[in-house]
TINUTI-606470 format. One record per residue: residue in three letters; x, y, z of N, C-alpha, C, CB in turn. Coordinates in pm, whole numbers, padded with zeros to 5 digits, always signed. Glycine has a CB too. Layout:
<atoms>
ALAXYZXYZXYZXYZ...
</atoms>
This chain:
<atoms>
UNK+00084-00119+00000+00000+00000+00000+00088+00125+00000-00095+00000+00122UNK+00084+00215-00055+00158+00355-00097+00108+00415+00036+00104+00448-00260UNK+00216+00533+00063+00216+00580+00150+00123+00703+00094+00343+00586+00205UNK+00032+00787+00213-00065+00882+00155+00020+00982+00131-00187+00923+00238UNK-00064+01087+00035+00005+01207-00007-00017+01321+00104-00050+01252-00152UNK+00059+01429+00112+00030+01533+00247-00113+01595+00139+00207+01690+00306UNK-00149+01564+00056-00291+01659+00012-00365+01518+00058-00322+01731-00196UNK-00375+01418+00034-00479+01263+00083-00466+01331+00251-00374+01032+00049UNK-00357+01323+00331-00362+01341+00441-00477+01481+00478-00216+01348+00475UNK-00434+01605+00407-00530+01680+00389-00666+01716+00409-00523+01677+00329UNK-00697+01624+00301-00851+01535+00300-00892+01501+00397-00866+01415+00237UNK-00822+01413+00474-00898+01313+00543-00936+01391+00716-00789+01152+00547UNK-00822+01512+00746-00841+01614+00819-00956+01667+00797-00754+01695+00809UNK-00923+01740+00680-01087+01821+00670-01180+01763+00681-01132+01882+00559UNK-01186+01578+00627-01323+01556+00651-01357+01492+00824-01370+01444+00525UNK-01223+01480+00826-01260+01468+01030-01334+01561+01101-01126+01483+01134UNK-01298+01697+01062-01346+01822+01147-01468+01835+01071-01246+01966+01152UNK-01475+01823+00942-01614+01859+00882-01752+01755+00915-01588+01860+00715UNK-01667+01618+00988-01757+01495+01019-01808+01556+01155-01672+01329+01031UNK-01726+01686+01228-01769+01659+01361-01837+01847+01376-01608+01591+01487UNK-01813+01872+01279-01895+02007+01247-01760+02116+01350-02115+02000+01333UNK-01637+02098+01306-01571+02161+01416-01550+02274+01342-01444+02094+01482UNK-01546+02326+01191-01534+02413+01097-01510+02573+01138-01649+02393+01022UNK-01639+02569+01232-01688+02685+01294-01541+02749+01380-01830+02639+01400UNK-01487+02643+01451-01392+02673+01539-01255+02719+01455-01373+02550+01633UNK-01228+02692+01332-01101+02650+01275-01062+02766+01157-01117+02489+01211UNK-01077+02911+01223-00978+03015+01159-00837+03001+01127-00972+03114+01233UNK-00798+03025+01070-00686+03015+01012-00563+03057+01180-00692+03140+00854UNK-00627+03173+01242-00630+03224+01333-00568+03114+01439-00756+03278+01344UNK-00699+03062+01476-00744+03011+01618-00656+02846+01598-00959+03004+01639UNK-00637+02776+01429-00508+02704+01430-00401+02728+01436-00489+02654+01364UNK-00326+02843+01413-00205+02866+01397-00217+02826+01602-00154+03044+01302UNK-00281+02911+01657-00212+02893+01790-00272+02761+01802-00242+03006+01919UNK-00329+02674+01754-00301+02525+01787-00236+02488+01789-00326+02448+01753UNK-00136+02492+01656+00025+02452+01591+00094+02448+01701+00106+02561+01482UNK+00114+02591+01791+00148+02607+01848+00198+02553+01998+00108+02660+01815UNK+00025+02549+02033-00013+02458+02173+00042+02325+02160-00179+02436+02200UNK+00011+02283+02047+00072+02113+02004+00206+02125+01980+00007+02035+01857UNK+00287+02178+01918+00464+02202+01935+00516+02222+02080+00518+02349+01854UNK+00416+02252+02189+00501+02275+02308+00463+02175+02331+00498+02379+02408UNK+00332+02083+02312+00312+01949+02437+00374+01873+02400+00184+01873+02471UNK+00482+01866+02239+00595+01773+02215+00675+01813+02263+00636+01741+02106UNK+00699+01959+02304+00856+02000+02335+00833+01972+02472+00920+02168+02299UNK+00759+01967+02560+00724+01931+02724+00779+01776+02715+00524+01944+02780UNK+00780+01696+02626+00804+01536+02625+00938+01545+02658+00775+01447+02480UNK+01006+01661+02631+01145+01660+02627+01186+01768+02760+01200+01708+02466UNK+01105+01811+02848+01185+01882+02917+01267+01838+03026+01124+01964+02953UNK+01392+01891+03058+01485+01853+03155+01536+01733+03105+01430+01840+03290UNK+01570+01675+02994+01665+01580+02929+01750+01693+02890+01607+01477+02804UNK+01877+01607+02908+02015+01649+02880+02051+01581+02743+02118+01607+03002UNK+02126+01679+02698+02232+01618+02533+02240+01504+02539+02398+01657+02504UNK+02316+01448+02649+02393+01334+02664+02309+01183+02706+02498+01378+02773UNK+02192+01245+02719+02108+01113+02797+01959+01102+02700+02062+01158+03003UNK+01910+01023+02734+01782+00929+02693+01687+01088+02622+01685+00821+02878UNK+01646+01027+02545+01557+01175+02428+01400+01056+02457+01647+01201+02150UNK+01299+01147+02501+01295+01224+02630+01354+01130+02750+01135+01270+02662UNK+01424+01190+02862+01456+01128+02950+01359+01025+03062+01514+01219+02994UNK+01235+01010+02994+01116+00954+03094+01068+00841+02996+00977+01080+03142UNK+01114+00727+03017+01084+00627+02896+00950+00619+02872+01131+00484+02918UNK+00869+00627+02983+00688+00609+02952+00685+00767+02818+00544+00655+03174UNK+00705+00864+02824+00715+00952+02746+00728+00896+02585+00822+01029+02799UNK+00826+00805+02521+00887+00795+02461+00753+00742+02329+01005+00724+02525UNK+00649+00680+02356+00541+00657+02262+00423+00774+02248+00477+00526+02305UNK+00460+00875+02339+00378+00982+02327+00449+01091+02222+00351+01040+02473UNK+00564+01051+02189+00622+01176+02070+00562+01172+01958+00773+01169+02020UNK+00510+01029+01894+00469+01041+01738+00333+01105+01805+00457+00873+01619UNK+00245+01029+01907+00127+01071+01911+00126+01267+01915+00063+00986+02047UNK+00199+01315+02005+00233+01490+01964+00303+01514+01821+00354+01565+02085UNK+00383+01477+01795+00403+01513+01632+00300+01474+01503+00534+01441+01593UNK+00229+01405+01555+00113+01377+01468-00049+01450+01502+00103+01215+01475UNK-00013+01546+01621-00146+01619+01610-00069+01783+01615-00276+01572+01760UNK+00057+01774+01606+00135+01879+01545+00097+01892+01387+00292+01848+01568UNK+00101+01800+01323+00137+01786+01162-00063+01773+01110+00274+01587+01119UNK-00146+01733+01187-00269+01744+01179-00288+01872+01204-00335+01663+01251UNK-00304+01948+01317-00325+02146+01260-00243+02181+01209-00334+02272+01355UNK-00110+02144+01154-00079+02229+01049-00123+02194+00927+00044+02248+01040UNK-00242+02081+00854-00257+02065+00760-00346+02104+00803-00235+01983+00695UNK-00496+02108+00880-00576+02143+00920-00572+02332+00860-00568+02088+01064UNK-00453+02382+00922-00452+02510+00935-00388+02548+00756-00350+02555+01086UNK-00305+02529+00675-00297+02493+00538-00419+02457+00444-00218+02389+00537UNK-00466+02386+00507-00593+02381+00416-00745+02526+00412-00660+02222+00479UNK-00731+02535+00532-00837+02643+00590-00774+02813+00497-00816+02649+00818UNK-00609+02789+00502-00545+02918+00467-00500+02962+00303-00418+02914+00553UNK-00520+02829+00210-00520+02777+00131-00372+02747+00052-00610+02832+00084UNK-00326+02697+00139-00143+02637+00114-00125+02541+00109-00036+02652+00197UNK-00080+02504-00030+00000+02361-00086+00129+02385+00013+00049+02355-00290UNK+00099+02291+00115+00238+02260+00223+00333+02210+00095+00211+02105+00376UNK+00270+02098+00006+00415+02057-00035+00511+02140-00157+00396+01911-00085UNK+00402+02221-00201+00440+02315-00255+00578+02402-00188+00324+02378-00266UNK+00487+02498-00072+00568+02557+00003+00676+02506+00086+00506+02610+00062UNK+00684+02376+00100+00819+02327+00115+00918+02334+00034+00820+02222+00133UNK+00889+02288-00093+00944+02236-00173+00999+02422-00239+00839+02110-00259UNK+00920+02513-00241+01036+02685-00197+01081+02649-00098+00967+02859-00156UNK+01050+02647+00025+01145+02712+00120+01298+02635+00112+01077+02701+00279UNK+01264+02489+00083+01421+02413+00066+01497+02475-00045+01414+02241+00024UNK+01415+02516-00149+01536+02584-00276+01595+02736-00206+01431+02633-00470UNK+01505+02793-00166+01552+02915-00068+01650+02884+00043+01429+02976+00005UNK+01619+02786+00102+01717+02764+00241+01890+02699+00121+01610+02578+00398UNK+01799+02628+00038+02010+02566-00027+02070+02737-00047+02026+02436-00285UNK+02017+02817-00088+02071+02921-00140+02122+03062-00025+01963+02955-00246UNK+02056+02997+00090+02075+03097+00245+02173+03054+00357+01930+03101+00333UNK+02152+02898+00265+02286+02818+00375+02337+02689+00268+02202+02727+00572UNK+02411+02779+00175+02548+02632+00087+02605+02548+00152+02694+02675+00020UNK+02602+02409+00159+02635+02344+00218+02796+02390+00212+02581+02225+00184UNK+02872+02407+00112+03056+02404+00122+03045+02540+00216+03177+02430-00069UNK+02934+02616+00290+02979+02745+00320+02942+02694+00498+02882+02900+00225UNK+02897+02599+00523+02810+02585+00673+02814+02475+00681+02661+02628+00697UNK+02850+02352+00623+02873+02238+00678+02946+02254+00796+02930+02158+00595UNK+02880+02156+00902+02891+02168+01043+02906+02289+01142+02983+02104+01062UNK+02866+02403+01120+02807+02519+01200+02658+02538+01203+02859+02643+01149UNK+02706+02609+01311+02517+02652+01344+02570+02834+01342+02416+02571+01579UNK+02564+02837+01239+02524+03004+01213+02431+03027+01134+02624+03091+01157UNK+02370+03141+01186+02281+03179+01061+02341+03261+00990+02155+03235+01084UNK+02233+03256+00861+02275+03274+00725+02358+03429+00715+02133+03263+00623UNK+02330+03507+00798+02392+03647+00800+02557+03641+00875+02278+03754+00898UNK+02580+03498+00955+02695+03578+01040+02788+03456+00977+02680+03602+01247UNK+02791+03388+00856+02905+03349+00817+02992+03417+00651+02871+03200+00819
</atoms>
């Protein structure tokens, strides 16, 4: 079975919220700070782990990351669709923009941004 497309994935969002009449709630607005709310309850999976040790450091944690990155990646298609953005589109700029803001022969292995090398 093929893996779905991020527009199939799309779909099947909208018709979740549209199955449960949530429409009303789902400004472009009122998802973005979903995105949001859901990027910290993954980044909370990880708080107080160190570099050097267990990612997240609380093993019961460790099956709750896809479940937060997957209702991360659900309002942001949720919120893409409502705003009317081909995510894969707009990926597929921002990576030709990012090769050209950070050359690999110019930043391989630094963390600078694109202005201070």
């Amino acid at each position: 079975m093929a893996e779905p497309t991020l527009k199939e994935l799309q779909a099947r969002v909208r018709a979740f919220a549209d199955d449960r009449d949530w429409g009303q709630f789902h400004s472009p607005r009122n998802l973005a700070m979903a995105v949001s709310v859901e990027a910290n309850e993954l980044l909370e999976l990880y708080l107080w782990s160190t570099d050097d040790g267990p990612q997240p450091h609380v093993a019961e944690r460790v099956p709750k990351v896809a479940e937060e990155a997957a209702d991360v990646l659900m309002c942001l298609l949720n919120l893409c669709d409502r705003a009317g953005i081909d995510l894969a589109d707009a990926l597929d700029k921002k990576l030709i923009d990012a090769d050209k803001k950070y050359p690999a022969d110019k930043v391989r292995g630094q963390a600078k941004k694109y202005d201070e090398y």
